[in-house]
C-alpha positions as CSV (number, residue, x, y, z in Angstrom):
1,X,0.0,0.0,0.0
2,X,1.8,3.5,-1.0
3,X,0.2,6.2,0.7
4,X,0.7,9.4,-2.1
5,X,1.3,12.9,-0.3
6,X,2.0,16.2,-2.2
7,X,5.7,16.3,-3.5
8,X,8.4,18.2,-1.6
9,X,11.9,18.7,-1.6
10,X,14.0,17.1,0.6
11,X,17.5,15.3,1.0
12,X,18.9,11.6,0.9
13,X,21.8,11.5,3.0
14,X,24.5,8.6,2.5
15,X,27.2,7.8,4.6
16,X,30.5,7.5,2.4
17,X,33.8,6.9,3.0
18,X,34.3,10.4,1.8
19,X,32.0,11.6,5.1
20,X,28.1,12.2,5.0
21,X,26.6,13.2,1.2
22,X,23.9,15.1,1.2
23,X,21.5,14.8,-2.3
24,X,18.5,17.0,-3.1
25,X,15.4,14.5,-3.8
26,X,11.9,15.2,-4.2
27,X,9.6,13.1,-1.6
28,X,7.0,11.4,-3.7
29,X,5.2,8.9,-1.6
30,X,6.0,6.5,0.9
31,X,5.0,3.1,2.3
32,X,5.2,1.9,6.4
33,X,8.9,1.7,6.1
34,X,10.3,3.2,2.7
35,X,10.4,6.1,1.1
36,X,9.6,7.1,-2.8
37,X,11.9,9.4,-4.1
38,X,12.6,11.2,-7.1
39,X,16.4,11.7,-7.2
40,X,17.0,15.6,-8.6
41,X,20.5,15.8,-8.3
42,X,22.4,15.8,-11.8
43,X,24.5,12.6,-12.7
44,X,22.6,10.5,-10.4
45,X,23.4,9.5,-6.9
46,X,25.0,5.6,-6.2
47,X,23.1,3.6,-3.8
48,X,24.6,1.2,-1.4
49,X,24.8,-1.7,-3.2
50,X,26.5,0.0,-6.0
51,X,23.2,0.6,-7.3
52,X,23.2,3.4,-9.4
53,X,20.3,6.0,-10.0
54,X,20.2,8.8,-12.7
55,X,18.3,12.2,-12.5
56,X,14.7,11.9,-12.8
57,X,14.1,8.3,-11.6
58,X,12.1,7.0,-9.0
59,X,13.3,4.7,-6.4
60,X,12.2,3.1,-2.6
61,X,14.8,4.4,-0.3
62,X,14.5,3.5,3.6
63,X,12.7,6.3,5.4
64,X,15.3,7.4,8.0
65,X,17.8,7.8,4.8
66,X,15.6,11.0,4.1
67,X,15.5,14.1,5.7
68,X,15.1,17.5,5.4
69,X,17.2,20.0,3.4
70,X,20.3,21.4,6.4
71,X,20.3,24.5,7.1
72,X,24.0,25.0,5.2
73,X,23.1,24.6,1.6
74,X,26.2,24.5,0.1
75,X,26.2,20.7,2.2
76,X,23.3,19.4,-0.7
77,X,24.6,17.7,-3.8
78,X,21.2,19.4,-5.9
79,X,20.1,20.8,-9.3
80,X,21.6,23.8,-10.6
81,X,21.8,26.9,-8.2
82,X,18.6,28.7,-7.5
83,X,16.4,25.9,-8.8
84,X,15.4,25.1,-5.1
């Protein structure tokens, strides 16, 4: 069961060996424990998994993997500046 909900912008955040990644995403539904998301960052985002995601696709991502945008947003990997 996916329960839809209006889109918004948020962030996926993956932990790298690089340090915590921050990617601009846009919320598109969610189910009891995953999340729909529409990844909006240009050139894609990798997955664990080495799943790889371009710009404009869909995919389930586990809820606490999304939050919202920080506050510093020069941390968010996202579309090109002044889009958000």
């Amino acid at each position: 069961m996916v329960l839809v909900m209006s889109a918004e912008i948020k962030s996926l955040v993956l932990d790298t060996w690089a340090g915590r990644r921050y990617y601009a995403v846009e919320l598109v539904g969610q189910t009891p424990k995953k999340a729909r998301v529409r990844v909006l960052t240009p050139g894609g985002v990798m997955l664990p998994g080495r799943r790889y995601v371009n710009c404009g696709e869909t995919v389930l991502v586990p809820k606490h993997a999304v939050v919202d945008l920080p506050k510093d947003a020069h941390k968010v990997e996202m579309i090109e500046a002044g889009e958000l």
